[in-house]
N, C-alpha and C positions, 0 to 999 in steps of 0.2 A: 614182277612181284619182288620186293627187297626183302630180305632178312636176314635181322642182324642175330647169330646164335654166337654170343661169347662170355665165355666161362670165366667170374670169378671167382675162385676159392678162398673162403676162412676157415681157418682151424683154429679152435681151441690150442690152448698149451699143452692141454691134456689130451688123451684120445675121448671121443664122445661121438658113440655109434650115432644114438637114436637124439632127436630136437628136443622131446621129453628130460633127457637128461640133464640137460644145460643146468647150471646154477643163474640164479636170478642177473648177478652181474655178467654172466658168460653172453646167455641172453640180452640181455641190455647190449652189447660191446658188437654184438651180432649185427645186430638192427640199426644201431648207431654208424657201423661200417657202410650196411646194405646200404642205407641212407645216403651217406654221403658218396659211396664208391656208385650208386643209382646217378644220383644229381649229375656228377662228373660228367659218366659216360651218357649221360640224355645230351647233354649240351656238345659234348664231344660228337657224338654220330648226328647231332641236331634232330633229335627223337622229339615227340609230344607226348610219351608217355612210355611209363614202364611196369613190367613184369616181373612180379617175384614170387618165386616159387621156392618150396621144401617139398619134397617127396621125404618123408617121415614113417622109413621100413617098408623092408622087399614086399608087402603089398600093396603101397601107395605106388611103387614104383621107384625109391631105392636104389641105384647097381651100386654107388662107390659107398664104401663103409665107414664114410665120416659124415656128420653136419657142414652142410653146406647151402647155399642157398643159390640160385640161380639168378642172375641178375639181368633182363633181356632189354635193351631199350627198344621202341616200339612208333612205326610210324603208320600214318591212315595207309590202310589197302597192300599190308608186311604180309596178312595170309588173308586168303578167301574168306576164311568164317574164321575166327580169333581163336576158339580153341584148336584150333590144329594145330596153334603153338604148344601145345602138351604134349602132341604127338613129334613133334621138331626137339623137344626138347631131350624126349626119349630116345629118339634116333641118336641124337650128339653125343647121349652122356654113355652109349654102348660102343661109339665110335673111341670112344676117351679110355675108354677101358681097356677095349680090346687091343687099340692100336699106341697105348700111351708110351709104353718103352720103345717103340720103333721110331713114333715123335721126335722124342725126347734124343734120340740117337742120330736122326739127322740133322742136327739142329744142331751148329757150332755155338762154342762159348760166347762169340764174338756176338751172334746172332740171339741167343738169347739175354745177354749185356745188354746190347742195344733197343730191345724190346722192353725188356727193365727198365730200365732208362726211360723208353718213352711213359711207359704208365706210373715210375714216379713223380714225372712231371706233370703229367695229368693230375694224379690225385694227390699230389701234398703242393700244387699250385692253389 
């Protein structure tokens, strides 16, 4: 069973908890991103479909305290029954939390350069 769980994050300029808050062009710029950074990464893992999710506050399910959108590219027979990607997604975004400054600390400059690198090539190709 393949699954692809990878995380891109937007942020606003501003901080902006809840998706409710967005102003109409933050909104717009949001969706326009997902859009395009969606398309990318479908063709990039050669996905036939994609996943976009907001958890929209700690009772939707929520952990990290900014607008974000989850962006999942998606192939036939990635999970058993499709929503278990809600559950995959939940698992990921507690692993990002918990473990994000340990991440972030093994991870040379070099190493994250080079990562950079490849996903601006991807999305502003």
């Amino acid at each position: 069973m393949l699954q692809i769980i990878l995380f891109v994050q937007w942020k606003p300029r501003r901080e902006v908890k809840r998706f409710v808050d967005l102003t109409t062009d933050e909104t717009s710029d949001l969706w326009l991103t997902a859009q395009k950074v969606g398309g990318q990464l479908e063709h990039h893992y050669r996905a036939s479909s994609l996943t976009f999710s907001i958890q929209d506050g700690p009772q939707a399910g929520q952990t990290v305290p900014h607008v974000h959108i989850h962006i999942l590219p998606r192939k036939g027979g990635d999970f058993e029954r499709n929503d278990e990607i809600y559950d995959a997604i939940e698992v990921k975004e507690k692993e990002l939390k918990l473990d994000l400054d340990k991440e972030r600390k093994d991870r040379s400059l070099e190493e994250m350069a080079q990562e950079a690198d490849e996903y601006r090539m991807l999305l502003l190709s």
